[in-house]
KEBA-108413 format. One line per field, with one value per residue: x, y, z of N, C-alpha, C in turn; residue in one letter. Coordinates in steps of 0.001 Angstrom, whole numbers, plus 500000, padded with zeros to 6 digits. Each point is the difference from the previous one (the first is absolute). Example, Ala and Ser with C-alpha at 12.3 -4.5 7.8 and 13.67 -1.06 7.14 Angstrom:
REM residues 2
n.c1 <- c(513190	499650)
n.c2 <- c(494310	501050)
n.c3 <- c(507800	499280)
ca.c1 <- c(499110	500820)
ca.c2 <- c(501190	501190)
ca.c3 <- c(500000	500060)
c.c1 <- c(500900	499230)
c.c2 <- c(501200	501090)
c.c3 <- c(500000	500730)
resn <- c(A	S)
REM end
This chain:
REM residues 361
n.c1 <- c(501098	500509	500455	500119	499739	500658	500557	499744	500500	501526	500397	498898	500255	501304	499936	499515	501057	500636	499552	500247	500625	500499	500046	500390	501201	499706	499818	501088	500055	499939	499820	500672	499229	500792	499472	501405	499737	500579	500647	500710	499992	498598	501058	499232	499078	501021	500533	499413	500455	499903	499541	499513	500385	499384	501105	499675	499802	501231	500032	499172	500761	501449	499519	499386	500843	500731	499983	499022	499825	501013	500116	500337	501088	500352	500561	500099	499051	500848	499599	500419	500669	500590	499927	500726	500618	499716	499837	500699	500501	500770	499704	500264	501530	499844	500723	499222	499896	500454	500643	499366	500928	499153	500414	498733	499989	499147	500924	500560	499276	500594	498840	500360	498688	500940	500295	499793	500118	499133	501083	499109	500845	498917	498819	498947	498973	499069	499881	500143	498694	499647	499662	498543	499455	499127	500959	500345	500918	501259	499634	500854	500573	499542	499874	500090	499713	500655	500649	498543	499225	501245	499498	499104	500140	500595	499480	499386	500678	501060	498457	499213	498629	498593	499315	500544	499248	500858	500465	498938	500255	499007	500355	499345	500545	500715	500322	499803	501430	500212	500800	500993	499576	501204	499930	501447	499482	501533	499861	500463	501236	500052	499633	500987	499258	500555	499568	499826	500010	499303	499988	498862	499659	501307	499654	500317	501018	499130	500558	501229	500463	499987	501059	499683	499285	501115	499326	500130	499914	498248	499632	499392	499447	499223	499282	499129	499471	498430	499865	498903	500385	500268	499459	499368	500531	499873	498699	499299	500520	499602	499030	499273	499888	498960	500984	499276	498963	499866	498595	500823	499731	500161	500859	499716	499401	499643	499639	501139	499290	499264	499613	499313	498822	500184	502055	499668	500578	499912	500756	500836	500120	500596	499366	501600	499899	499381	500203	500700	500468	499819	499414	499371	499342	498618	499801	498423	500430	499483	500251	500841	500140	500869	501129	499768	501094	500388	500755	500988	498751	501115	501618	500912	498521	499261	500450	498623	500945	500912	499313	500951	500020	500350	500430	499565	499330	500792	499683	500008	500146	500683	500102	500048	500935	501096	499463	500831	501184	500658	500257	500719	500542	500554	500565	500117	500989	501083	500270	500950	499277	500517	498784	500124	501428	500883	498978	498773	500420	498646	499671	498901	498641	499175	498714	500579	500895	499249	501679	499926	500708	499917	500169	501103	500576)
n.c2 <- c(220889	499249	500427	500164	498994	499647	500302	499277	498746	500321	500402	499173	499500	500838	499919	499236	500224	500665	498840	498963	500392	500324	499062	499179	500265	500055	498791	500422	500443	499161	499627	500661	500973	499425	499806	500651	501068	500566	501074	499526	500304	499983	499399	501117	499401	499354	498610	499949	500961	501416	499505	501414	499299	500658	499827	499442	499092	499722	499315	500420	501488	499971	499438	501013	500978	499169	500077	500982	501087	499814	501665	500484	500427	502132	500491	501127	501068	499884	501455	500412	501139	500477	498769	500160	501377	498908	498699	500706	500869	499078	499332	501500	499348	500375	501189	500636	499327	498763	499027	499095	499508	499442	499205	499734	499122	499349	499197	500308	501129	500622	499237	499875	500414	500847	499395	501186	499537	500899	499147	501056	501481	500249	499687	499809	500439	499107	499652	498519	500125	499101	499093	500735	499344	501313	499768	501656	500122	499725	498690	499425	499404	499716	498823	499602	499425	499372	500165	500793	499445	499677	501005	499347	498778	500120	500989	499194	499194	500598	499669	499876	501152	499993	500780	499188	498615	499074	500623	499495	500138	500231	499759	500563	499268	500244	498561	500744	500148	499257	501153	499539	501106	499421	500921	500515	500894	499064	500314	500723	500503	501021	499317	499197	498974	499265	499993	499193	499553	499246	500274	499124	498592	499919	500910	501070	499991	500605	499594	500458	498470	499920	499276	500235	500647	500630	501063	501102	501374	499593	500731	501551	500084	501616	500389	500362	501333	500530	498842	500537	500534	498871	499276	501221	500096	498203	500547	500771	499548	498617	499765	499574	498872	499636	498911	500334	500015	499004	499344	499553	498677	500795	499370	501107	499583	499544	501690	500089	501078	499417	499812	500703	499542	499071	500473	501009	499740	501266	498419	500921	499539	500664	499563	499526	500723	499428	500269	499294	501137	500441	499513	500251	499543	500257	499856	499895	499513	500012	499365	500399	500334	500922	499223	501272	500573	500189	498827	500929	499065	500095	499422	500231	500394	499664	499234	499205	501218	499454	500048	499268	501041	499078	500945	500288	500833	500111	500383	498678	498978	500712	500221	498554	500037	500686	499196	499143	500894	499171	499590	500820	499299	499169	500869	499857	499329	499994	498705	499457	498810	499597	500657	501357	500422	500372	500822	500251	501370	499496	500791	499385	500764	498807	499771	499045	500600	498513	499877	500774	499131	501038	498744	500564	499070)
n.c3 <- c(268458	501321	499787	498175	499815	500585	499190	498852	500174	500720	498915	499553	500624	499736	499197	500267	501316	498629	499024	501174	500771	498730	499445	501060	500345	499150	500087	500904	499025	498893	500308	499442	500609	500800	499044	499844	499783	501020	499892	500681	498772	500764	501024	501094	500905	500443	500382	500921	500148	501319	501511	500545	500562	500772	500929	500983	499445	499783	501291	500486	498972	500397	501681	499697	499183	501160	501538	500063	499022	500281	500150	499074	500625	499458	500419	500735	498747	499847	499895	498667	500133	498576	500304	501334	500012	498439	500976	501096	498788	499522	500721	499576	500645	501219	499953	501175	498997	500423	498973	499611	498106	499222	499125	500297	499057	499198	500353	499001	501320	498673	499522	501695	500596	500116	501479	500104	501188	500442	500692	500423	500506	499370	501231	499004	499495	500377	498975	500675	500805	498932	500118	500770	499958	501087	500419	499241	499010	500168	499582	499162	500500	499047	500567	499062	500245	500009	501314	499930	500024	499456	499105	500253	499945	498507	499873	500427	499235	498954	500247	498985	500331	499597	498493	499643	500032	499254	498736	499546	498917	499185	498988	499050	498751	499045	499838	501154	499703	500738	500403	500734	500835	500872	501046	500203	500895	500282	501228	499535	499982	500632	500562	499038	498839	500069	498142	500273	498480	500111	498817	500367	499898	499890	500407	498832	500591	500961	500250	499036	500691	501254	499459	501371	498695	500049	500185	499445	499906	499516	500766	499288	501693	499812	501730	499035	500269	499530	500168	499555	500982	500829	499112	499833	501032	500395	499802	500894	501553	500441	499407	501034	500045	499813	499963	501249	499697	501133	500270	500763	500574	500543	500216	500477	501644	498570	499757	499205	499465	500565	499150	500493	500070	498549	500236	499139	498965	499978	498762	499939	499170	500014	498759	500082	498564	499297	501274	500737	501218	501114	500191	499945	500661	499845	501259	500184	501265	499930	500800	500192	501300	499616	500633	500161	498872	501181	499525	499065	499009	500210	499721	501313	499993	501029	499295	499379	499246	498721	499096	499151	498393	499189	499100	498959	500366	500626	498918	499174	501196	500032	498449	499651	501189	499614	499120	500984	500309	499533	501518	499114	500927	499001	499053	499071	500557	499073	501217	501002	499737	500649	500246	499414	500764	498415	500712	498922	500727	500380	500871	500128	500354	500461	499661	499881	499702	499084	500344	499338	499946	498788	498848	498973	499606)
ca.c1 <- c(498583	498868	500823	499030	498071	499647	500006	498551	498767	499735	499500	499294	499397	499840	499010	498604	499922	499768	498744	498518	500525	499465	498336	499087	499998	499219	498621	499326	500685	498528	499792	500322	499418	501316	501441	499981	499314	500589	501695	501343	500840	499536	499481	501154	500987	500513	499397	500219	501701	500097	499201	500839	499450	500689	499698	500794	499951	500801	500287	498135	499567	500827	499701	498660	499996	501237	499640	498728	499801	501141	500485	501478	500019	501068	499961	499063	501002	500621	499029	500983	499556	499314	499226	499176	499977	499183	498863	499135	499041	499232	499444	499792	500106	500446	501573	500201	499697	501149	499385	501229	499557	499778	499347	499309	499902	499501	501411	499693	499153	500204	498425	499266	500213	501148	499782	501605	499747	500895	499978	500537	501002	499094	498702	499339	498753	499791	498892	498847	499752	499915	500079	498962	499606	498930	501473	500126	501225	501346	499445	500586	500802	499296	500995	499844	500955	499266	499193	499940	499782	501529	500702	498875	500469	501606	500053	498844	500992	500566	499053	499183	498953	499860	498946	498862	500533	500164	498336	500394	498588	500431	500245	499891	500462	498770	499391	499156	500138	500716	501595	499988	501123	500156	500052	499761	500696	500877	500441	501565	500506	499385	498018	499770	499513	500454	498928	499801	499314	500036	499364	499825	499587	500575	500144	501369	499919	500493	501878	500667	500438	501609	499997	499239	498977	499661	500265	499390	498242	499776	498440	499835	498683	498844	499161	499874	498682	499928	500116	500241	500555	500840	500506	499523	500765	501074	499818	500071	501571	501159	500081	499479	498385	499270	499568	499048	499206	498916	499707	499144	498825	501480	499751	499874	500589	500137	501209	501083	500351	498791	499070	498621	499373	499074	500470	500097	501102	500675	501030	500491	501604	501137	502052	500469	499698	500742	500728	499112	500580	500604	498642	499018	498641	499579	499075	499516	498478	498823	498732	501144	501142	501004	501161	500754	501853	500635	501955	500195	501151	501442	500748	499826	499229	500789	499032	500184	499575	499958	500478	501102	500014	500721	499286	500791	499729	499707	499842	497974	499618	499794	498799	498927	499626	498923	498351	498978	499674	500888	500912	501461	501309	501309	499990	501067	501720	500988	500752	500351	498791	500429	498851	499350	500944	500273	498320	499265	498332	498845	498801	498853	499223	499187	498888	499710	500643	501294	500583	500559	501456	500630	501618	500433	501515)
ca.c2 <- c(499983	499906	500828	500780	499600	500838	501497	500129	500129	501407	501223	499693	500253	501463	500842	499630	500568	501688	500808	499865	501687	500804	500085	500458	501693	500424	499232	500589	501039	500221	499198	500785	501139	500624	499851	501473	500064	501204	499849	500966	500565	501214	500296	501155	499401	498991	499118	500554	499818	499988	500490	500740	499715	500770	499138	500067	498420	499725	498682	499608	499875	498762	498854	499840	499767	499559	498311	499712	499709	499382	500715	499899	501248	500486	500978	501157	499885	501176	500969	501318	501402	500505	499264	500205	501217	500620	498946	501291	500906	499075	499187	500977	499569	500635	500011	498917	498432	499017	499008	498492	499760	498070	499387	498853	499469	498649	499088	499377	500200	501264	500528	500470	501585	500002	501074	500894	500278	501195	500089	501459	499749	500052	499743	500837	499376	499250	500384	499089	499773	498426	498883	499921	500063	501212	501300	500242	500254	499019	499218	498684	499284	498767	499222	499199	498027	498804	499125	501293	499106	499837	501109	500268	499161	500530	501356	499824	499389	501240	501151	501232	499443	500425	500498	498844	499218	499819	499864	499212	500483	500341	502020	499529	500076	500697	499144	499266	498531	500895	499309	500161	500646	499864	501167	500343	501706	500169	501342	500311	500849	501192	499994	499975	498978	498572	499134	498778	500106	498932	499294	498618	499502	500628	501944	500506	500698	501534	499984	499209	499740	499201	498070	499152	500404	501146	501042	501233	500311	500679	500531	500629	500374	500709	500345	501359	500559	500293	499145	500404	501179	499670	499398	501100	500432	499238	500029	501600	500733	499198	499139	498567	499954	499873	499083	499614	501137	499540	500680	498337	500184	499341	498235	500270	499820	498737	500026	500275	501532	499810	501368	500000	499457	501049	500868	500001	500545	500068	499356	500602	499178	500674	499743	500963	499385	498154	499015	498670	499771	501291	500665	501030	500169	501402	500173	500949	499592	500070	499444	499610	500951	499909	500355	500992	500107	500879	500796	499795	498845	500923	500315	499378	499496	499043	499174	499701	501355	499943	499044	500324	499500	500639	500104	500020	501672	500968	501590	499982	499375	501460	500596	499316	500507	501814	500345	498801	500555	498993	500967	499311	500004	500228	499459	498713	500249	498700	499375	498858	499177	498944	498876	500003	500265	501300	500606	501251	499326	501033	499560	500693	499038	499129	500856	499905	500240	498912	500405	499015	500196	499434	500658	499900	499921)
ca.c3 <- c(499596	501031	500794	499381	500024	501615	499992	499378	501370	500818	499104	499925	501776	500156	499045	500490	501261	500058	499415	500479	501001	499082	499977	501684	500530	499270	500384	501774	499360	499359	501187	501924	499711	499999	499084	499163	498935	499338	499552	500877	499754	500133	501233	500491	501032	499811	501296	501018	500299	501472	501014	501228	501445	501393	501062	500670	500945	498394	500333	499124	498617	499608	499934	499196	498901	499243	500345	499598	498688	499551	499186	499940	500831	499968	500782	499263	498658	499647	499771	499893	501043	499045	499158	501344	499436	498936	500345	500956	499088	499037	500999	501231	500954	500582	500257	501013	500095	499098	499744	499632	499112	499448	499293	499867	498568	499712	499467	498877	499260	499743	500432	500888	500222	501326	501375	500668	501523	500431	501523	500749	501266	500992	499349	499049	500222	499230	498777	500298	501115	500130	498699	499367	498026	499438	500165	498619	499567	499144	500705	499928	498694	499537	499183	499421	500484	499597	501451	501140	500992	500686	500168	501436	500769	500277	500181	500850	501144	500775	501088	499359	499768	498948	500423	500336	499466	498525	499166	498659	498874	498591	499069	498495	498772	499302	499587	501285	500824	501040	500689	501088	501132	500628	500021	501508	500072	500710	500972	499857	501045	499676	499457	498561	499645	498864	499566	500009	498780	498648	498825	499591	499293	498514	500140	500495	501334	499724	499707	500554	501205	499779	500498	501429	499824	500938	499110	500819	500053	498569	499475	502050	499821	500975	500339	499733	499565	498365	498781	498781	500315	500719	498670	498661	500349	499744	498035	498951	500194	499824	498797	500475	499650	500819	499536	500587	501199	500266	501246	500970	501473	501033	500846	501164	501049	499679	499038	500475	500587	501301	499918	500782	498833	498933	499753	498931	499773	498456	500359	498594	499817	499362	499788	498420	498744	499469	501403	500638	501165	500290	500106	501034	500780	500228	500526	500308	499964	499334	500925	500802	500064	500359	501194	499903	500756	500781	499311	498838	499713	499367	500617	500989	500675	499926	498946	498572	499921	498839	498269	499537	498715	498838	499149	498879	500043	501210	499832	499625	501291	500776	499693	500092	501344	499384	498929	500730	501091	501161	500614	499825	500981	499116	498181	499469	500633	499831	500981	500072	501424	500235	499543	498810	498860	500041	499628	500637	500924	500261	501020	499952	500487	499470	500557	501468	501039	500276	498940	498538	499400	498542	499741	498592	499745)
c.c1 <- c(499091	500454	499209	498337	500004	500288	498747	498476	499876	499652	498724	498958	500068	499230	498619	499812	499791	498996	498820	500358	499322	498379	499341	499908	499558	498288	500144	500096	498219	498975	499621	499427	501377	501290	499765	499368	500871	501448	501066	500418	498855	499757	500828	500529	500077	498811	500216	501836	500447	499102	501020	499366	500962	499766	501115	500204	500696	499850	498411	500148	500625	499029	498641	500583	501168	499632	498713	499857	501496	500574	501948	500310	501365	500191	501366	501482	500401	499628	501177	499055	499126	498457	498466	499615	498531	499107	499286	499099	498409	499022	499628	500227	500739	501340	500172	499401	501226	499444	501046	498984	500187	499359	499673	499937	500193	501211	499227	498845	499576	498865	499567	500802	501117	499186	500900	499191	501387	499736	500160	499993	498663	498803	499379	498414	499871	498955	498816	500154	499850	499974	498797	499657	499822	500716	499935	501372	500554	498945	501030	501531	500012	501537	499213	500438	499130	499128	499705	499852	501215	500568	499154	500607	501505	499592	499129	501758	500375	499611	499600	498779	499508	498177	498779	500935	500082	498314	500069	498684	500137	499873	499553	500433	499418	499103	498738	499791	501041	501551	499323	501255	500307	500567	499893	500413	500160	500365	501113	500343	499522	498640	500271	499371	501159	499142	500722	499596	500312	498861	500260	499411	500700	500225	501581	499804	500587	501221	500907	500167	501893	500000	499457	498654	499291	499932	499632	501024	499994	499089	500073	498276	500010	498760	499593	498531	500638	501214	500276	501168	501819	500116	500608	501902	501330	500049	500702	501576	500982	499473	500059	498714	499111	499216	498618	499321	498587	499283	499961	499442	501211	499355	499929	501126	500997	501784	501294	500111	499105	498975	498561	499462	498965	500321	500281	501443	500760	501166	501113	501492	500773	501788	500497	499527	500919	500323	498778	500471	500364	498270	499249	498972	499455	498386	498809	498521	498300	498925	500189	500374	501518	500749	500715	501267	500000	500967	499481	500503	501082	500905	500388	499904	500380	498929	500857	499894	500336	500373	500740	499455	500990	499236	500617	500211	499895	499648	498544	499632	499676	499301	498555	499302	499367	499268	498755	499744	501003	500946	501294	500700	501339	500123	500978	501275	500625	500831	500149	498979	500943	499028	499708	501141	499708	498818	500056	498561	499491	498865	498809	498958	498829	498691	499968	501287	501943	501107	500610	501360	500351	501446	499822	501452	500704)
c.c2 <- c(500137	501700	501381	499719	500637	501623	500551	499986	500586	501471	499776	499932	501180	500596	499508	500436	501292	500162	499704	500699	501149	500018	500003	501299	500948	499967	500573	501551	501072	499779	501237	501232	501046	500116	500795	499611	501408	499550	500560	500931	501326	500687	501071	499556	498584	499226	500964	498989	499387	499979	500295	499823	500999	499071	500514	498681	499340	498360	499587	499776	498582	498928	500149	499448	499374	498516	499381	500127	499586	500919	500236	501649	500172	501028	499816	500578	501446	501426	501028	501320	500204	499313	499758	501124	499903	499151	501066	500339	499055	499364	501033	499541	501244	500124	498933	498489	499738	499009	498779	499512	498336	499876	498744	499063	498435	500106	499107	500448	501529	500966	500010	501381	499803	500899	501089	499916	501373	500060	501009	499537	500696	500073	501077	499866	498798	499844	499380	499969	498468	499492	499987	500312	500622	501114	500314	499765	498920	498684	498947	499727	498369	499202	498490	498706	498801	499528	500288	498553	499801	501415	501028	499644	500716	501234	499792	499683	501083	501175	500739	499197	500637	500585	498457	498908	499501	500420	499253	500371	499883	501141	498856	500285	500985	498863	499423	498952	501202	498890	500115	500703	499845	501193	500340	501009	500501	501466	500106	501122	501572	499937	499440	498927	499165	499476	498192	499740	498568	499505	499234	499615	500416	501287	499839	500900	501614	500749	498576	498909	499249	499037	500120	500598	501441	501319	501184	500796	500108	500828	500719	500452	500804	500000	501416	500301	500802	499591	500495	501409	498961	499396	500945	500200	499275	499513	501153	500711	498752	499339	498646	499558	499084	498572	498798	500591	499402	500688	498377	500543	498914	498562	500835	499523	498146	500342	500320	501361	499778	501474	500106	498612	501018	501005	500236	501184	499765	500136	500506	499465	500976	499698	501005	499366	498579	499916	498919	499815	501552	500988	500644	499775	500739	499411	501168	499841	500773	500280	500047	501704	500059	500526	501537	499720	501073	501276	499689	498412	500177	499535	501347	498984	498190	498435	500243	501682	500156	499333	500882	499132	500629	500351	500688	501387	500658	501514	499586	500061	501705	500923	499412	500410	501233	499898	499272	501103	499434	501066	499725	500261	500789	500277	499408	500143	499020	499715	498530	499792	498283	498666	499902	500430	501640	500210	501305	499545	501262	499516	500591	499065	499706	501151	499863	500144	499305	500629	498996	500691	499399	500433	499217	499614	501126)
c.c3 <- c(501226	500763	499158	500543	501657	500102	499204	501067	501025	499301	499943	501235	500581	498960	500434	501146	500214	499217	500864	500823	499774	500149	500963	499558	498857	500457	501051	499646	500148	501117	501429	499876	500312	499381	498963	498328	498909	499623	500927	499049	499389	501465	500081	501208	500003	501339	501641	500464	500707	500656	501075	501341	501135	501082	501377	500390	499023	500521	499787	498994	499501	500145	499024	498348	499714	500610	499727	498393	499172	499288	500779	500724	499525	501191	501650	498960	500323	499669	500202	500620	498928	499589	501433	499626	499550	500230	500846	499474	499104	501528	501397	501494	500965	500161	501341	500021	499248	499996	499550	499035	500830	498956	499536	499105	499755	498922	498758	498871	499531	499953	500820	500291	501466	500738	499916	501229	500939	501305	500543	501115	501511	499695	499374	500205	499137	498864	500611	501569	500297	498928	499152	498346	499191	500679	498794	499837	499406	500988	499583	498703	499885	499435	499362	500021	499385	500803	501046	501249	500682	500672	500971	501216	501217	500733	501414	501127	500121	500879	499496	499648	499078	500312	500191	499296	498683	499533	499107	498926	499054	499339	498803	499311	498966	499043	500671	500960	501281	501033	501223	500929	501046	501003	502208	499967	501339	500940	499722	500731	499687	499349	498692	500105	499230	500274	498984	499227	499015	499015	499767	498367	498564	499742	500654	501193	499813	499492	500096	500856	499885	500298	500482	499893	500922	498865	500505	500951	498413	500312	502044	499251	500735	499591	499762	499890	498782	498751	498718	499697	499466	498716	499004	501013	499035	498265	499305	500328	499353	498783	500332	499324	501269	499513	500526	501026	500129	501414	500841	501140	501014	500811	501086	500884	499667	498905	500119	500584	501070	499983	500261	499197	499391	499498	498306	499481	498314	500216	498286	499904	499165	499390	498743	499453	499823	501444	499864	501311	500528	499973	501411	500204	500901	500736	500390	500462	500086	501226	501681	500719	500169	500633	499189	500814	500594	499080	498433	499712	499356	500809	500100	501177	500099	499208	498603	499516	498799	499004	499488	498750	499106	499133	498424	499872	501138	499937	499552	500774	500966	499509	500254	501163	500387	499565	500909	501461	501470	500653	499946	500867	499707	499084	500112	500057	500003	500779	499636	501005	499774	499737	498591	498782	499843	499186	499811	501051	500450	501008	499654	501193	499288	500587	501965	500707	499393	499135	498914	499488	498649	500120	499084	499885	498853)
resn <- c(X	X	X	X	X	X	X	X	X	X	X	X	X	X	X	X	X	X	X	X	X	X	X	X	X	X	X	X	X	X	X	X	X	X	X	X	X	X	X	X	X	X	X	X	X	X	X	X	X	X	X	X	X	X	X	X	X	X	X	X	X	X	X	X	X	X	X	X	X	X	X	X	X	X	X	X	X	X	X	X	X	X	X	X	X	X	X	X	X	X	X	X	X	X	X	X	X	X	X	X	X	X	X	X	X	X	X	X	X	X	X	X	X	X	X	X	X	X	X	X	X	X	X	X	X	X	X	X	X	X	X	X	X	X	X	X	X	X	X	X	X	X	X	X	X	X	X	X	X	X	X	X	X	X	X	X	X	X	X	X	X	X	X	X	X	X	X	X	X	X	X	X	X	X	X	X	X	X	X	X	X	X	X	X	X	X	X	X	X	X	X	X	X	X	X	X	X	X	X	X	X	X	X	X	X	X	X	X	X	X	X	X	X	X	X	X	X	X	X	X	X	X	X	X	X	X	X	X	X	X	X	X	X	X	X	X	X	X	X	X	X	X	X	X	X	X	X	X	X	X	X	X	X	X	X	X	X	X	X	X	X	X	X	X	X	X	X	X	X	X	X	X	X	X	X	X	X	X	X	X	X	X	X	X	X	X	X	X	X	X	X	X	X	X	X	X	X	X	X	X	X	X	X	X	X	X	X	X	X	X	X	X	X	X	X	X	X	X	X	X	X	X	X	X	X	X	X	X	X	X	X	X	X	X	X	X	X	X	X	X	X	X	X	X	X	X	X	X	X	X	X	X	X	X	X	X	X	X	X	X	X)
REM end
């Protein structure tokens, strides 16, 4: 009897634990100007995948994203002739560059997007001359944590500084009441940004995290002019939507990107349909001039040079491209990619230069 009534009362305690679960997250649900409203199962492209970083400094990148953001390292993997062969063509790398696959990836956690980092065997130009803000191009990969304040801290030990110090603010609800962000944007190696990211006050956090509350990357940002060019791009070829598009007035020399004061900038959030993680941000400021790139942002080159998405149609996805005007690299060619399994895939570029890699299983 005592042995039944305690199994009752544990059933019972679990059913009250998941329905008030439930209901937060519902309540943070509703709650969030970021949370999908659409369906996955009308998206053409899936969450951003991959990010492709070129480097020559593989012991930076390590201590940046493995001792510093706690990500997990494969490499270097394996790369059959045939399949080097058809990355050449797809990523336009010179017969004379070689290179060394790694891959990057948050253990436990199947929604953050993986690094492929491609150690070539000699230097390339680089996309970013510095770390500055108002550089155009690939500007960041954002990870999400519970505890930027700790995870400041950590990354500060392992020798990396950042564009200024912790920020802290608020963003509002759509109820009017507003969370709070905790937020550093970390120098990382090859001019990239790790960005430092926690929602407070009850808001689910951008993605995913693991036990020790670490997550990411969920979410890369550029720096881009004409805006509206650069959305109509990631709507009309890939079938993203454009789930927030505000204009703010930057904390200035007080904020995390350290930007003039009084700097104004339209700020556009981009995810798949139904994601809640794997998104895009799209800077442009307004008021402000900007750092012109030297080089194509593209691998290559050496930096953050492309996203990698899946997607459900790779032949929509290319026409889509033709009717939008996009410069296609590749059409579409079935290989083994060790990162991504046995694909079809295709290159094209973004208005400005960046390349984008779909593939289709």
């Amino acid at each position: 009897m005592k042995n039944t009534a305690t199994k009752r009362l544990t059933l019972m305690y679990l059913i009250f634990v998941t329905y008030v679960s439930t209901s937060v997250s519902v309540l943070a649900d509703s709650n969030d100007a970021l949370a999908p409203k659409s369906s996955a199962k009308d998206a053409l492209a899936m969450p951003l995948h991959t990010a492709t970083i070129a480097t020559v400094s593989l012991q930076q990148s390590l201590l940046f994203y493995r001792d510093g953001m706690g990500m997990q390292v494969e490499g270097p993997i394996a790369i059959s002739a045939e399949t080097e062969k058809a990355q050449r063509q797809l990523w336009q790398i010179p017969d004379a560059l070689n290179w060394q696959t790694y891959r990057l990836y948050r253990k436990g956690v199947k929604q953050a997007i993986q690094i492929r980092l491609i150690v070539l065997d000699r230097p390339m130009p680089s996309i970013h001359n510095s770390w500055d803000a108002t550089e155009l191009g690939p500007f960041s990969l954002g990870f999400p944590n519970e505890n930027t304040i700790k995870l400041d801290k950590k990354v500060r030990k392992v020798g990396f500084g950042a564009l200024n110090t912790l920020e802290s603010y608020p963003i509002p609800r759509t109820d009017g009441t507003s969370y709070q962000i905790d937020e550093t944007i970390f120098n990382g190696p090859d001019f990239i940004h790790g960005v430092a990211i926690t929602r407070g006050n009850g808001m689910a956090q951008l993605g995913p995290v693991d036990e020790n509350g670490l997550g990411g990357p969920g979410y890369s940002a550029q720096i881009i002019t004409d805006s509206d060019n650069h959305l109509r791009f990631y709507t009309d070829v890939l079938g993203l939507e454009v789930r927030s598009d505000r204009e703010f007035k930057s904390a200035g020399d007080k904020g995390a990107m350290n930007l003039p004061n009084g700097t104004v900038f339209r700020f556009a959030i981009v995810y798949s349909k139904g994601a809640s993680t794997g998104h895009m941000l799209f800077v442009d400021y307004r008021n402000i001039e900007h750092i012109k790139l030297d080089v194509q942002p593209s691998i290559p080159n050496l930096g953050l040079g492309m996203w990698t998405f899946p997607v459900r149609s790779i032949d929509t996805v290319i026409n889509n491209a033709r009717s939008y005007g996009s410069e296609i690299i590749a059409m579409p060619q079935t290989i083994y990619d060790p990162l991504l399994g046995n694909v079809k895939l295709a290159t094209l570029r973004a208005p400005n230069g960046f390349l984008i890699e779909i593939f289709e299983k």
